[in-house]
Biotite code that builds the C-alpha atoms (Angstrom):
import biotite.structure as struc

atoms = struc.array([
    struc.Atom([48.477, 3.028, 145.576], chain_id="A", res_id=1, res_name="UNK", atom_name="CA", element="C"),
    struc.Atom([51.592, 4.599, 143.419], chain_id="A", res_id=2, res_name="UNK", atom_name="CA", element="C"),
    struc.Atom([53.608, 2.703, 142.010], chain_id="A", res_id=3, res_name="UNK", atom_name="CA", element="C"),
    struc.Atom([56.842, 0.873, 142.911], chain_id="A", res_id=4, res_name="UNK", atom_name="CA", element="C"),
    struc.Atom([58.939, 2.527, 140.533], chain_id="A", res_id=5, res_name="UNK", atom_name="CA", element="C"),
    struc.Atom([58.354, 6.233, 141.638], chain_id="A", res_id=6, res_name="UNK", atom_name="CA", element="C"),
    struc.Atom([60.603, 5.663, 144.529], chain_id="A", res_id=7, res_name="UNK", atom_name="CA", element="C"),
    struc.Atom([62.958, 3.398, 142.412], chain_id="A", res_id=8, res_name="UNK", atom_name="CA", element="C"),
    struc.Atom([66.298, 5.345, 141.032], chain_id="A", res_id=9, res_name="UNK", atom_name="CA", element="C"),
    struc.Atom([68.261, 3.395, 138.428], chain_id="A", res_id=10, res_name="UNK", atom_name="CA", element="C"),
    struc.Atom([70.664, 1.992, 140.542], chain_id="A", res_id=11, res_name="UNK", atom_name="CA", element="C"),
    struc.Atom([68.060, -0.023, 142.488], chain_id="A", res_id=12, res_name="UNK", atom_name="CA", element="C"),
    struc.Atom([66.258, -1.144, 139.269], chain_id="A", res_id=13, res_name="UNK", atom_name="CA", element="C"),
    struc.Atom([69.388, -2.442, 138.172], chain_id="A", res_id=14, res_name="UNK", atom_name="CA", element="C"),
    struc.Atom([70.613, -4.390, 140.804], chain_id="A", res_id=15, res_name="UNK", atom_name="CA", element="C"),
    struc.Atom([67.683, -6.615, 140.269], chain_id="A", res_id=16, res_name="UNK", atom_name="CA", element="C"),
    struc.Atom([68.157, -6.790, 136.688], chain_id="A", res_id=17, res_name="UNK", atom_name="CA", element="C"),
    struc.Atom([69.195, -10.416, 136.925], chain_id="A", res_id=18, res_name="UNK", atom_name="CA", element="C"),
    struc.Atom([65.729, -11.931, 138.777], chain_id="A", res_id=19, res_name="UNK", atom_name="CA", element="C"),
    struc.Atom([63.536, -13.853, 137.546], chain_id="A", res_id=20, res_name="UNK", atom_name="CA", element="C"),
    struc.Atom([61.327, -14.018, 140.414], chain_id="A", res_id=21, res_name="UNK", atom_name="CA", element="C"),
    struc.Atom([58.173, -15.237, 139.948], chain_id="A", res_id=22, res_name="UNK", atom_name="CA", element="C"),
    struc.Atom([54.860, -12.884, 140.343], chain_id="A", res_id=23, res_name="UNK", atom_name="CA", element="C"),
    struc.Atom([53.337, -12.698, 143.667], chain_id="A", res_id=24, res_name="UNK", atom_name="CA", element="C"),
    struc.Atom([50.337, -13.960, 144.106], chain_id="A", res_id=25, res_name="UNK", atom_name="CA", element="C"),
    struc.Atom([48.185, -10.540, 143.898], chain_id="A", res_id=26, res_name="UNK", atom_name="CA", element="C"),
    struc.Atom([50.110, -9.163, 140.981], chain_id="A", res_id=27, res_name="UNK", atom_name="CA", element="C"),
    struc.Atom([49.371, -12.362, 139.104], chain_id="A", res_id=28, res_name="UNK", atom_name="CA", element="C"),
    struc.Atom([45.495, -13.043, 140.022], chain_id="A", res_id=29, res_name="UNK", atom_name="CA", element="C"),
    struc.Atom([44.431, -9.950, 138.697], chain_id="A", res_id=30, res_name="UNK", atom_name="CA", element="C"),
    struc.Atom([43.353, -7.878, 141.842], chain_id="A", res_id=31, res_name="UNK", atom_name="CA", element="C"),
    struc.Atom([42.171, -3.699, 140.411], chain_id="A", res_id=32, res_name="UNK", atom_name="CA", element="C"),
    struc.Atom([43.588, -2.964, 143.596], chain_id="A", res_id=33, res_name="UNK", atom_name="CA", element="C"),
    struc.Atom([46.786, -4.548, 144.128], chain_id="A", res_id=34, res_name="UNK", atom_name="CA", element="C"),
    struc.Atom([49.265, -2.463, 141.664], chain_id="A", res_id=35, res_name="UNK", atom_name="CA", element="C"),
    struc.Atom([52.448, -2.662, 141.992], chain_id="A", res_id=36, res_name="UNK", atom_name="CA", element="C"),
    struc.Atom([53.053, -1.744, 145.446], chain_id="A", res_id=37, res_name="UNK", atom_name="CA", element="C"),
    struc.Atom([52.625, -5.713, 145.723], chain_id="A", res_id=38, res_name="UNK", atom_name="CA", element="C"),
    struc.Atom([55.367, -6.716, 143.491], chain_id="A", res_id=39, res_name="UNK", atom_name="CA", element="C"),
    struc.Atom([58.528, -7.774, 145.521], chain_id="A", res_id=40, res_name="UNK", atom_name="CA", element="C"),
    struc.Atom([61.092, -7.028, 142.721], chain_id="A", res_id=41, res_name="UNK", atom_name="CA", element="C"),
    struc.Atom([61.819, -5.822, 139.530], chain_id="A", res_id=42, res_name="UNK", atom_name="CA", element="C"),
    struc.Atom([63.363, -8.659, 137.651], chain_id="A", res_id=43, res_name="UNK", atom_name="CA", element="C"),
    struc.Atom([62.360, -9.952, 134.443], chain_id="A", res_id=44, res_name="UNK", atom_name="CA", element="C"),
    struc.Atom([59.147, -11.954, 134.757], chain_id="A", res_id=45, res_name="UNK", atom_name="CA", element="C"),
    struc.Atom([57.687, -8.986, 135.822], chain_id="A", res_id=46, res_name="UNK", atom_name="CA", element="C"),
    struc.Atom([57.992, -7.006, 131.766], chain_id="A", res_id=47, res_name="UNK", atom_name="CA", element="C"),
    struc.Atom([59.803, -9.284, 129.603], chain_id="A", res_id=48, res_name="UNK", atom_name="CA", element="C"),
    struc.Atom([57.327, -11.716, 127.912], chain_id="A", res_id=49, res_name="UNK", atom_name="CA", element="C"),
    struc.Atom([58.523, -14.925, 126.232], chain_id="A", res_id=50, res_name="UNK", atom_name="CA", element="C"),
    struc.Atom([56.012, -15.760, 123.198], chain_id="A", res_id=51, res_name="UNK", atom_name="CA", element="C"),
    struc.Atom([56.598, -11.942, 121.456], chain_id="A", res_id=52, res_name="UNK", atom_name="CA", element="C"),
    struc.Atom([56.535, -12.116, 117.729], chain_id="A", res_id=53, res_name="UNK", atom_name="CA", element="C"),
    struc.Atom([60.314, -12.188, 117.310], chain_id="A", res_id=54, res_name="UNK", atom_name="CA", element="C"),
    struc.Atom([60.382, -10.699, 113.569], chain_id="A", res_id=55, res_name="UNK", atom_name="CA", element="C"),
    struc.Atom([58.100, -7.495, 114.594], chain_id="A", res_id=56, res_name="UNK", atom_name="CA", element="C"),
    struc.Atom([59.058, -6.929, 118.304], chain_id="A", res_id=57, res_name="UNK", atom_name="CA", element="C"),
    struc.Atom([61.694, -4.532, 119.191], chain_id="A", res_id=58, res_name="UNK", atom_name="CA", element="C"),
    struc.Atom([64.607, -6.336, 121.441], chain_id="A", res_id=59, res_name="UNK", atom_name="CA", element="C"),
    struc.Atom([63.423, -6.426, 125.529], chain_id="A", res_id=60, res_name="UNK", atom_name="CA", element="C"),
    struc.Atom([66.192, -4.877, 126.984], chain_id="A", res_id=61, res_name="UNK", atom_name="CA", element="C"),
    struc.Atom([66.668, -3.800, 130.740], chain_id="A", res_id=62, res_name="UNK", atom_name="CA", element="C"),
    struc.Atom([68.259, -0.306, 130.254], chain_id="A", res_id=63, res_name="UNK", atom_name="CA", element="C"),
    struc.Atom([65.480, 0.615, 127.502], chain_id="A", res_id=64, res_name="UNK", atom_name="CA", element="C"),
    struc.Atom([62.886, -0.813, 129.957], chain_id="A", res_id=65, res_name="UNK", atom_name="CA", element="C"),
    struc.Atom([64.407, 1.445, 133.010], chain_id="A", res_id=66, res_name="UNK", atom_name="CA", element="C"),
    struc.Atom([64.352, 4.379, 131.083], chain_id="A", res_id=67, res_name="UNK", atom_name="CA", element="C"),
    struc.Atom([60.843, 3.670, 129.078], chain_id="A", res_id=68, res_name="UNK", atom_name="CA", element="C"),
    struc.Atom([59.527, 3.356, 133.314], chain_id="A", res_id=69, res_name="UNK", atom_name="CA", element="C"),
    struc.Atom([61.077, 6.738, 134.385], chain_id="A", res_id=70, res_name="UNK", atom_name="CA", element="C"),
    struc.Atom([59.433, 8.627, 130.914], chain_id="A", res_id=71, res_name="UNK", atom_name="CA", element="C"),
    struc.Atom([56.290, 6.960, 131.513], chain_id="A", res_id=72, res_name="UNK", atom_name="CA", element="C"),
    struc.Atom([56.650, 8.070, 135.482], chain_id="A", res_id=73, res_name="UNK", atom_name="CA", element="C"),
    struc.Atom([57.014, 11.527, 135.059], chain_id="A", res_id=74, res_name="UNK", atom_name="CA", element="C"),
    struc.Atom([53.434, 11.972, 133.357], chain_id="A", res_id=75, res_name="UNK", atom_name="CA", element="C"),
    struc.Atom([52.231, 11.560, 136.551], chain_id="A", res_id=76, res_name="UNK", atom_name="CA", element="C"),
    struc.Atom([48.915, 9.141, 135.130], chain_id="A", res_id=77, res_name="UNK", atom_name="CA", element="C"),
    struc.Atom([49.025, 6.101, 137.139], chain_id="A", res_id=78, res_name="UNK", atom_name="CA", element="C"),
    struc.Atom([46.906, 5.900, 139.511], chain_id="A", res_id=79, res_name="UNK", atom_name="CA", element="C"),
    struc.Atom([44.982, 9.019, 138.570], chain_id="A", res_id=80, res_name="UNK", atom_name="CA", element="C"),
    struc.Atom([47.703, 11.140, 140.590], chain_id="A", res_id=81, res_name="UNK", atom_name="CA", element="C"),
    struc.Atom([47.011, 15.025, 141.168], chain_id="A", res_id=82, res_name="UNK", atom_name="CA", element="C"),
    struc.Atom([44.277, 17.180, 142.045], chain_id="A", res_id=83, res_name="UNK", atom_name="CA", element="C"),
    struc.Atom([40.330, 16.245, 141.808], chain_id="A", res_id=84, res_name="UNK", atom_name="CA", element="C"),
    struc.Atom([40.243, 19.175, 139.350], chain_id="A", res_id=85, res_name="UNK", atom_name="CA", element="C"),
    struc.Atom([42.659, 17.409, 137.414], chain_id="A", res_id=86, res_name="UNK", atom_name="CA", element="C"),
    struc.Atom([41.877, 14.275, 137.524], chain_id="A", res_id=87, res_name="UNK", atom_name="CA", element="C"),
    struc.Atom([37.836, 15.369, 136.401], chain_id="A", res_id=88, res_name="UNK", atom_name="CA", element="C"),
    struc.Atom([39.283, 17.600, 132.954], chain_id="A", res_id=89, res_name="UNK", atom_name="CA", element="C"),
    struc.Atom([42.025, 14.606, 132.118], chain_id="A", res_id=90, res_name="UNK", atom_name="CA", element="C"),
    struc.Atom([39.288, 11.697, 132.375], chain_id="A", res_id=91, res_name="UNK", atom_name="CA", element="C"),
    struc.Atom([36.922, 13.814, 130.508], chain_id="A", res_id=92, res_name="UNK", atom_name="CA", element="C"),
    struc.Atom([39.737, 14.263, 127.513], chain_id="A", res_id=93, res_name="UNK", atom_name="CA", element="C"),
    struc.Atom([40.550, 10.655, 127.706], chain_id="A", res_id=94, res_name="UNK", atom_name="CA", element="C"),
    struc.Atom([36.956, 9.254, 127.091], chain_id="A", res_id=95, res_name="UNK", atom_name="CA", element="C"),
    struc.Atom([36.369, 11.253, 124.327], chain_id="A", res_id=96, res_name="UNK", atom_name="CA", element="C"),
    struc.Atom([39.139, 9.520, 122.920], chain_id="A", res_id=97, res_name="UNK", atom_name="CA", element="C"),
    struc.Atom([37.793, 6.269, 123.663], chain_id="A", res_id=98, res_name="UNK", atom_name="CA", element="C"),
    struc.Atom([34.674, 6.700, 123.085], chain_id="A", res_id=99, res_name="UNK", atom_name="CA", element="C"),
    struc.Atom([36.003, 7.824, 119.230], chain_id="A", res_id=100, res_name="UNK", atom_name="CA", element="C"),
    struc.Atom([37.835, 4.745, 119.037], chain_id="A", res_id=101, res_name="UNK", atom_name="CA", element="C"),
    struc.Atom([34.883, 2.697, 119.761], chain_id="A", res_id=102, res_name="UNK", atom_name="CA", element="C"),
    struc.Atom([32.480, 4.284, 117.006], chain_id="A", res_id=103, res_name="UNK", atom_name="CA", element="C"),
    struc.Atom([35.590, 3.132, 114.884], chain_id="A", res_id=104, res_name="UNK", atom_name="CA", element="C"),
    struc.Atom([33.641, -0.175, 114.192], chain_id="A", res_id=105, res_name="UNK", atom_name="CA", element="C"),
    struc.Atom([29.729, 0.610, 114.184], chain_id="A", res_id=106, res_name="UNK", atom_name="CA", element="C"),
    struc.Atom([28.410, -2.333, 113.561], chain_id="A", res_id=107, res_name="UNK", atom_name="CA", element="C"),
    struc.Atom([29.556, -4.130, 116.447], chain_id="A", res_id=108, res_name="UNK", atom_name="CA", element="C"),
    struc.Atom([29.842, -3.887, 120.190], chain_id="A", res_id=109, res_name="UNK", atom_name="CA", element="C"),
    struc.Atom([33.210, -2.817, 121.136], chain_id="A", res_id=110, res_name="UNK", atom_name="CA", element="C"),
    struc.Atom([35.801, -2.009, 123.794], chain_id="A", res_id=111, res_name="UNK", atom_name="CA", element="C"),
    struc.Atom([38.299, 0.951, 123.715], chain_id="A", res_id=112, res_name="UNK", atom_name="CA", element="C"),
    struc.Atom([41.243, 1.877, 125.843], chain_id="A", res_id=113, res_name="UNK", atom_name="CA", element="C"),
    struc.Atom([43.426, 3.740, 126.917], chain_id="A", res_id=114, res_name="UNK", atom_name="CA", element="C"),
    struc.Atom([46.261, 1.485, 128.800], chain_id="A", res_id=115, res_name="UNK", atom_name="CA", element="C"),
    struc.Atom([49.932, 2.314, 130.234], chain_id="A", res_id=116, res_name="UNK", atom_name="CA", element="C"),
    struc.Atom([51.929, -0.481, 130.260], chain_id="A", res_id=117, res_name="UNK", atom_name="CA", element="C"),
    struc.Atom([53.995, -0.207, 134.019], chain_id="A", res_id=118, res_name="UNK", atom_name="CA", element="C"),
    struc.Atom([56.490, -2.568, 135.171], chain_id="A", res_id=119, res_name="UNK", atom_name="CA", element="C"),
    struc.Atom([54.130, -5.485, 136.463], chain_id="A", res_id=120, res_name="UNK", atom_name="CA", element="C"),
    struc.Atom([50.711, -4.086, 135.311], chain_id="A", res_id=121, res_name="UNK", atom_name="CA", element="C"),
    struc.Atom([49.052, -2.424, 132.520], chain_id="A", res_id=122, res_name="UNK", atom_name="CA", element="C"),
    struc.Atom([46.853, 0.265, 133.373], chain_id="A", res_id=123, res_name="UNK", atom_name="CA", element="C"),
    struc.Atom([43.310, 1.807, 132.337], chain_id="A", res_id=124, res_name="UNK", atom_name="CA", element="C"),
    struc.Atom([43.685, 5.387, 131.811], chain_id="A", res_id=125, res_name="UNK", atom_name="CA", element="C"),
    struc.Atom([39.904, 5.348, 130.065], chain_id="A", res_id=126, res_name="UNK", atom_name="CA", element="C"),
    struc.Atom([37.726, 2.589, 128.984], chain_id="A", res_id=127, res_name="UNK", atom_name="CA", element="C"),
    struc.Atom([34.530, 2.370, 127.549], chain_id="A", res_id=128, res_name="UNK", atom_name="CA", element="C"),
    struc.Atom([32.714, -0.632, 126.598], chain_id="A", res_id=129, res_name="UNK", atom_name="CA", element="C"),
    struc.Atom([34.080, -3.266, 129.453], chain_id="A", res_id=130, res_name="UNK", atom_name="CA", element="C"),
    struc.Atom([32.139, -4.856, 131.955], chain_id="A", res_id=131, res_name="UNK", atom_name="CA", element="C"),
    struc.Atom([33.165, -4.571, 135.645], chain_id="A", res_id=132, res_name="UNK", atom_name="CA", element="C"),
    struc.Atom([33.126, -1.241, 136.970], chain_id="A", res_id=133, res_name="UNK", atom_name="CA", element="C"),
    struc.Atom([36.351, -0.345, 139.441], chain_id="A", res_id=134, res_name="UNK", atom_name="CA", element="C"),
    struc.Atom([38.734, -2.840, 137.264], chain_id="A", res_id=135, res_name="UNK", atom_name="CA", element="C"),
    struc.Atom([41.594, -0.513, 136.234], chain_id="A", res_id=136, res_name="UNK", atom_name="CA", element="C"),
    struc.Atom([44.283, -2.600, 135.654], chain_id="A", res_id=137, res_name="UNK", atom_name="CA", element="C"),
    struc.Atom([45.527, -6.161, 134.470], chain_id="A", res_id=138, res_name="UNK", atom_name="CA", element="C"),
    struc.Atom([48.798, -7.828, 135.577], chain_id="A", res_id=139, res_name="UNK", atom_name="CA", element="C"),
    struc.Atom([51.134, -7.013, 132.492], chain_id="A", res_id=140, res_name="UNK", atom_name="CA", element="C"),
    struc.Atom([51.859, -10.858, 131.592], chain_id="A", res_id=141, res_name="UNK", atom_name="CA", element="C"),
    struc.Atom([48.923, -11.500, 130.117], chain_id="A", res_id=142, res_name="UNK", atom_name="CA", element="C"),
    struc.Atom([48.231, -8.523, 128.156], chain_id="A", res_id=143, res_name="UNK", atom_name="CA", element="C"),
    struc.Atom([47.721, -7.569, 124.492], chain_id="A", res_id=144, res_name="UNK", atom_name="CA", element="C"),
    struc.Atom([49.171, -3.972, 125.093], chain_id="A", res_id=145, res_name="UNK", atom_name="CA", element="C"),
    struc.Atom([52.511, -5.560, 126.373], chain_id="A", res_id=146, res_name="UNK", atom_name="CA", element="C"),
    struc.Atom([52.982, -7.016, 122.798], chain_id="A", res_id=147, res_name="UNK", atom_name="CA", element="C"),
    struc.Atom([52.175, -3.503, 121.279], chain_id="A", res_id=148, res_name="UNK", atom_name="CA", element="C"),
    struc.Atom([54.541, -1.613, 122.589], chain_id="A", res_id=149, res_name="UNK", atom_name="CA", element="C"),
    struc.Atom([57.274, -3.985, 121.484], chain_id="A", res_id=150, res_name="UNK", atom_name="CA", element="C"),
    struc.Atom([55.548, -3.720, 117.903], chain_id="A", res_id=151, res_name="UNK", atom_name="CA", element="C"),
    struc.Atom([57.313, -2.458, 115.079], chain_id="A", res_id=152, res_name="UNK", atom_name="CA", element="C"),
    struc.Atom([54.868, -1.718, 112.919], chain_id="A", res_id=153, res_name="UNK", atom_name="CA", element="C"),
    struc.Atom([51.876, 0.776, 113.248], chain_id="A", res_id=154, res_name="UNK", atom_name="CA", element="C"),
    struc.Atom([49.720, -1.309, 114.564], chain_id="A", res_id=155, res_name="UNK", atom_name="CA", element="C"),
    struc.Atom([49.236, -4.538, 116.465], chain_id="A", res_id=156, res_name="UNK", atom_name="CA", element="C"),
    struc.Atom([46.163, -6.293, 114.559], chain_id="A", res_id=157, res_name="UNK", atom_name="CA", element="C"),
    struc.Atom([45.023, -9.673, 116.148], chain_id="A", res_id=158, res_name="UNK", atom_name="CA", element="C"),
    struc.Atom([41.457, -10.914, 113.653], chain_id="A", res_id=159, res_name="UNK", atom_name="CA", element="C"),
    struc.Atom([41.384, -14.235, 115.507], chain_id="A", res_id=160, res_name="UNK", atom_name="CA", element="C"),
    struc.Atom([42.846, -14.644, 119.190], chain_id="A", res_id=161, res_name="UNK", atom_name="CA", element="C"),
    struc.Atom([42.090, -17.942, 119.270], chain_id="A", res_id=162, res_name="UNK", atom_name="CA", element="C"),
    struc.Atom([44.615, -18.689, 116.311], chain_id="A", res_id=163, res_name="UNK", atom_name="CA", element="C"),
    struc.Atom([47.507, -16.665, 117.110], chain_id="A", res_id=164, res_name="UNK", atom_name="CA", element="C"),
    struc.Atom([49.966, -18.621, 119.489], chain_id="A", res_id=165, res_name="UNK", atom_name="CA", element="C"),
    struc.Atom([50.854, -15.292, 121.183], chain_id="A", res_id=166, res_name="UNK", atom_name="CA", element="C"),
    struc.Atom([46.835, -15.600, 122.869], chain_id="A", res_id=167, res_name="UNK", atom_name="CA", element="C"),
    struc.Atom([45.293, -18.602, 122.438], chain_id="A", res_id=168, res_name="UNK", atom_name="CA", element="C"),
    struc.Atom([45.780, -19.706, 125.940], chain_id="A", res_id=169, res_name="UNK", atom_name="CA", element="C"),
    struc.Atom([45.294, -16.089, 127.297], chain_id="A", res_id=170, res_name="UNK", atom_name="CA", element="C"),
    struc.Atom([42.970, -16.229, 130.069], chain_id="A", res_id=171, res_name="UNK", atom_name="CA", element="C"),
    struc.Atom([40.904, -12.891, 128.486], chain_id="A", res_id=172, res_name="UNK", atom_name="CA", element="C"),
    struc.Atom([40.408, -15.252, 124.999], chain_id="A", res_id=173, res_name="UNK", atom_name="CA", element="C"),
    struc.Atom([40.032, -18.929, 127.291], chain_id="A", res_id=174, res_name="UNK", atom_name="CA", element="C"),
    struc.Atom([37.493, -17.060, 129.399], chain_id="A", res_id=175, res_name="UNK", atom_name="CA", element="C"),
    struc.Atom([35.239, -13.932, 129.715], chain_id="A", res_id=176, res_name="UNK", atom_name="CA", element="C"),
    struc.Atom([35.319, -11.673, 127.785], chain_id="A", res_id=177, res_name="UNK", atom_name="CA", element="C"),
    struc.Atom([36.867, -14.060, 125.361], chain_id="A", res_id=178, res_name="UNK", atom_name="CA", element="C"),
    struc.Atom([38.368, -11.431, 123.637], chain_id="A", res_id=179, res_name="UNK", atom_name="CA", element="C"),
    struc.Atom([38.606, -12.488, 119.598], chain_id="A", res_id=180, res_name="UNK", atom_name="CA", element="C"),
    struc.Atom([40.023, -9.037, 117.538], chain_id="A", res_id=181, res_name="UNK", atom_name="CA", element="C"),
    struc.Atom([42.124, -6.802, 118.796], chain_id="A", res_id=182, res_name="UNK", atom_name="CA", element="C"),
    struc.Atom([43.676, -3.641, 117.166], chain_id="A", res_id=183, res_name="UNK", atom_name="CA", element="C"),
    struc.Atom([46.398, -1.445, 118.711], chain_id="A", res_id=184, res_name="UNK", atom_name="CA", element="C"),
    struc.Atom([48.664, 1.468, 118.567], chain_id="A", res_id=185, res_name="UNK", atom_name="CA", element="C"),
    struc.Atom([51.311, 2.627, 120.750], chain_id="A", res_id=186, res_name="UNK", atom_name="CA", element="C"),
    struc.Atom([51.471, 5.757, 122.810], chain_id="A", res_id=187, res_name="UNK", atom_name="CA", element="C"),
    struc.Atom([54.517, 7.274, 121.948], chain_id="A", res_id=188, res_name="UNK", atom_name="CA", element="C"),
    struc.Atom([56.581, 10.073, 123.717], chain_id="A", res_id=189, res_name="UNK", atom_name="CA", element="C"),
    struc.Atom([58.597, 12.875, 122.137], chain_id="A", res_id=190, res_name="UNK", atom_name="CA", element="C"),
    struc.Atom([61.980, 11.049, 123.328], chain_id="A", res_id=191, res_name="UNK", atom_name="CA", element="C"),
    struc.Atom([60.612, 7.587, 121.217], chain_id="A", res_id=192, res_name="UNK", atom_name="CA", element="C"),
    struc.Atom([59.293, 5.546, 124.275], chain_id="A", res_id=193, res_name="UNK", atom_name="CA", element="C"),
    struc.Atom([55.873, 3.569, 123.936], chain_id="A", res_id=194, res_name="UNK", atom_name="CA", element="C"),
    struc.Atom([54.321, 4.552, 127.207], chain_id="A", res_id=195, res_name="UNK", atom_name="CA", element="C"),
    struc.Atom([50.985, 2.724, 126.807], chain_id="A", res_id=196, res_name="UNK", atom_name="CA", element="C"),
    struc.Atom([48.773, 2.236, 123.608], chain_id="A", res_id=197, res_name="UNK", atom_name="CA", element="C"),
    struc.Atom([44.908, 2.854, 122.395], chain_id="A", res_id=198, res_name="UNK", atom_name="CA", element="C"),
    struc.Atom([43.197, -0.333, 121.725], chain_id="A", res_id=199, res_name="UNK", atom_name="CA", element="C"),
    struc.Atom([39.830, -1.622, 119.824], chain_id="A", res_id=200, res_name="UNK", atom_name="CA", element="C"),
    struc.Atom([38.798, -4.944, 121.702], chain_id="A", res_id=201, res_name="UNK", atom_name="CA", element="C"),
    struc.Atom([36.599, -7.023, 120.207], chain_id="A", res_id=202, res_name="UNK", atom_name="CA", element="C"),
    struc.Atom([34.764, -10.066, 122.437], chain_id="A", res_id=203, res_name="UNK", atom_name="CA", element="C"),
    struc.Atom([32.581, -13.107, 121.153], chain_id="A", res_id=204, res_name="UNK", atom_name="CA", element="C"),
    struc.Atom([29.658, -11.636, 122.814], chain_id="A", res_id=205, res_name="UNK", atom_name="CA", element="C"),
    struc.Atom([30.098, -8.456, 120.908], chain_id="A", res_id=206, res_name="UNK", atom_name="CA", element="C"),
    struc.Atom([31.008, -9.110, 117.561], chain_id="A", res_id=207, res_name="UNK", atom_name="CA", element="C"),
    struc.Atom([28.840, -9.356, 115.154], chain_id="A", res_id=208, res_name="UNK", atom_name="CA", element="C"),
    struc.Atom([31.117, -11.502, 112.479], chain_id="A", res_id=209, res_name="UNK", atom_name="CA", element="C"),
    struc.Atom([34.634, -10.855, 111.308], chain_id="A", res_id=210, res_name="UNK", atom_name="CA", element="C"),
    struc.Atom([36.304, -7.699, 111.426], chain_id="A", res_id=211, res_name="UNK", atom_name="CA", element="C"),
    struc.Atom([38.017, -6.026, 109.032], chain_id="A", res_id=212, res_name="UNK", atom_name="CA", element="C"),
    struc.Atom([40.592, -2.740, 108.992], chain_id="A", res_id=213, res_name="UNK", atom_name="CA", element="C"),
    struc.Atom([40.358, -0.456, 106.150], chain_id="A", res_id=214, res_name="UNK", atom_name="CA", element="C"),
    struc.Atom([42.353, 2.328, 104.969], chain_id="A", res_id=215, res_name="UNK", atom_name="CA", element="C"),
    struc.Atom([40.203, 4.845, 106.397], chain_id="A", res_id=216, res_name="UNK", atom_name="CA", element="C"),
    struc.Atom([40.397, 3.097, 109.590], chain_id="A", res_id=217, res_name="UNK", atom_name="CA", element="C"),
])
């Protein structure tokens, strides 16, 4: 279903700038199919996140968040919006990115994505490499990509989940696929906004030891 914010101008976005709603109950369990169609407002439980790395993030501000929505809107990629045709030749483009990312780290079984972050959800323009066919989005809370497009630096490099405070109690590190490394860079568009990113995901499953970067990398 499209998203909430394609029918959103800025006025209503900011009159609920103030809320701090709590997630509804399908935004927040995870359903593919829910999207955001199911959120009930737009305040700020449903983007700003509390535990971001305050000495790398970039400030969490409404009017950058509005605008960042709109940009992100007008590529028409949620929800796999436009023609069959379309839809076929994009997918096709964006899993031969993913697939590249993956082969980034040989010796080990991992996941690659492609993700836009929306207002209450991130989601899956491509993966590769992650069990559960028909899941195409997460609710944006509890992501890793929501802490990469706040990043300041290059990239967003997590070795250990399970020792950064950010993820340690993440549900995707507490539980399957007990994700352990993960290693991302932000989409970003000619006007400066960080749309989405492209992710490496390492699990415990699929590791095969520690992970390292280099500068090739």
């Amino acid at each position: 279903s499209p998203s909430t914010v394609e029918t959103m101008d800025d006025a209503t976005i900011a009159d609920h700038a103030s809320d701090d709603l709590p997630m509804s109950e399908s935004s927040s369990d995870g359903d593919a199919g829910s999207g955001t169609s199911d959120i009930p407002n737009t305040g700020e439980s449903l983007w700003k996140i509390s535990n971001a790395d305050a000495a790398t993030s970039k400030p969490q501000r409404m009017e950058d968040e509005m605008k960042r929505l709109q940009v992100l809107q007008s590529y028409f990629l949620l929800d796999s919006q436009g023609s069959q045709e379309e839809k076929e030749q994009s997918q096709r483009e964006f899993d031969r990115i993913t697939r590249l990312a993956q082969m980034l780290f040989p010796s080990h079984d991992m996941v690659a994505l492609i993700s836009l972050v929306d207002l209450g959800r991130q989601y899956w323009l491509s993966q590769v490499g992650m069990d559960g066919a028909g899941i195409c989005e997460t609710p944006r809370n509890i992501s890793f990509c929501t802490h990469t497009i706040l990043n300041q630096k290059d990239m967003l490099l997590v070795e250990d989940a399970t020792k950064d405070p950010r993820f340690a109690d993440n549900v995707f590190v507490t539980e399957p696929p007990h994700v352990r490394f993960y290693a991302g860079v932000a989409l970003k568009t000619p006007e400066g906004y960080n749309i989405g990113t492209l992710c490496t995901i390492g699990t415990k499953d699929g590791m095969n030891g520690p992970i390292k970067i280099t500068a090739n990398q």
